[in-house]
N, C-alpha and C positions, 0 to 999 in steps of 0.2 A: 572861776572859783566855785566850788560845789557847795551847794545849798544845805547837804547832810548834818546837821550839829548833832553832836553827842552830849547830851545834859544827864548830870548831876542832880537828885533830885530825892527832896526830904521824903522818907518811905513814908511820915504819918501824916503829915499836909499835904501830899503831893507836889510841894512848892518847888519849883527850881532853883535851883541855887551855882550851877555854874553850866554856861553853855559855852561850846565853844566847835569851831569846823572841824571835821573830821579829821584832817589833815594834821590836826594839834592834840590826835587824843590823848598823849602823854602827859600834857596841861589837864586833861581829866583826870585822866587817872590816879594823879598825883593829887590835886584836889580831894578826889574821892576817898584816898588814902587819909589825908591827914582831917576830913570829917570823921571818918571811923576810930583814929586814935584820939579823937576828941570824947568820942561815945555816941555821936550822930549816927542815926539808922539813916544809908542812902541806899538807893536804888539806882547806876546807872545805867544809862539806855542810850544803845550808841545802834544805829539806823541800820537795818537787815538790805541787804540787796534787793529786793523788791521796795524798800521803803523809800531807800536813794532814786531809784529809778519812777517810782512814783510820783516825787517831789518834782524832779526832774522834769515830768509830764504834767505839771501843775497842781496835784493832788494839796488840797487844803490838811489842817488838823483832822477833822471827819471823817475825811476818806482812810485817811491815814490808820486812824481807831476801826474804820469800818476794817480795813486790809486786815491787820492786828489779829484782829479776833475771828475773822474768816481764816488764816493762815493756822492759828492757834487751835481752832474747831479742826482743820484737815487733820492734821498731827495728833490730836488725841482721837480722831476716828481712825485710826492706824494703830492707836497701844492696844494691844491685849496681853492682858496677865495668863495667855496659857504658855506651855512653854517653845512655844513653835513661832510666837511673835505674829507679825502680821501675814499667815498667811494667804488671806485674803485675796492682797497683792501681789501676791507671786506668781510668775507666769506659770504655763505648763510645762516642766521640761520632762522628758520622756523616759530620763537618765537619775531622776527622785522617784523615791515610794511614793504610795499613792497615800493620801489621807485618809 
């Protein structure tokens, strides 16, 4: 059975309010539906591929948060508001103008 839960989770306590195995995430989602027809502000959070496999490998809560915001910081080191996006990252190809 995989470790993954996807929780349900108050946006202004951060309190959890319904967890359940990945496998079941229709039981989330449906949850999460009828918080919001309630008027409940939720935020859910259901486990990115590195989070799974992380868990996987024993990663506590910490590490977890630690991953989070190291994955989060890559991704916005990659936005740029010009209109060319990240070129940065772009390899060289021979067959593009030059910048």
């Amino acid at each position: 059975m995989s470790k993954s839960k996807i929780k349900v989770i108050e946006a202004n306590s951060l309190e959890v309010l319904f967890e359940c195995d990945f496998e079941d995430h229709e039981k989330a989602f449906d949850y999460a539906r009828r918080m919001e027809e309630m008027g409940i502000e939720i935020k859910v959070h259901a486990p990115s591929l590195s989070e799974t496999l992380a868990v996987s490998l024993g990663a506590d809560e910490a590490d977890l948060s630690t991953l989070r915001n190291e994955v989060d910081e890559e991704i916005a080191s990659h936005i740029q508001n010009d209109e060319h996006g990240c070129v940065v990252c772009m390899p060289e190809d021979p067959n593009l103008p030059k910048q």
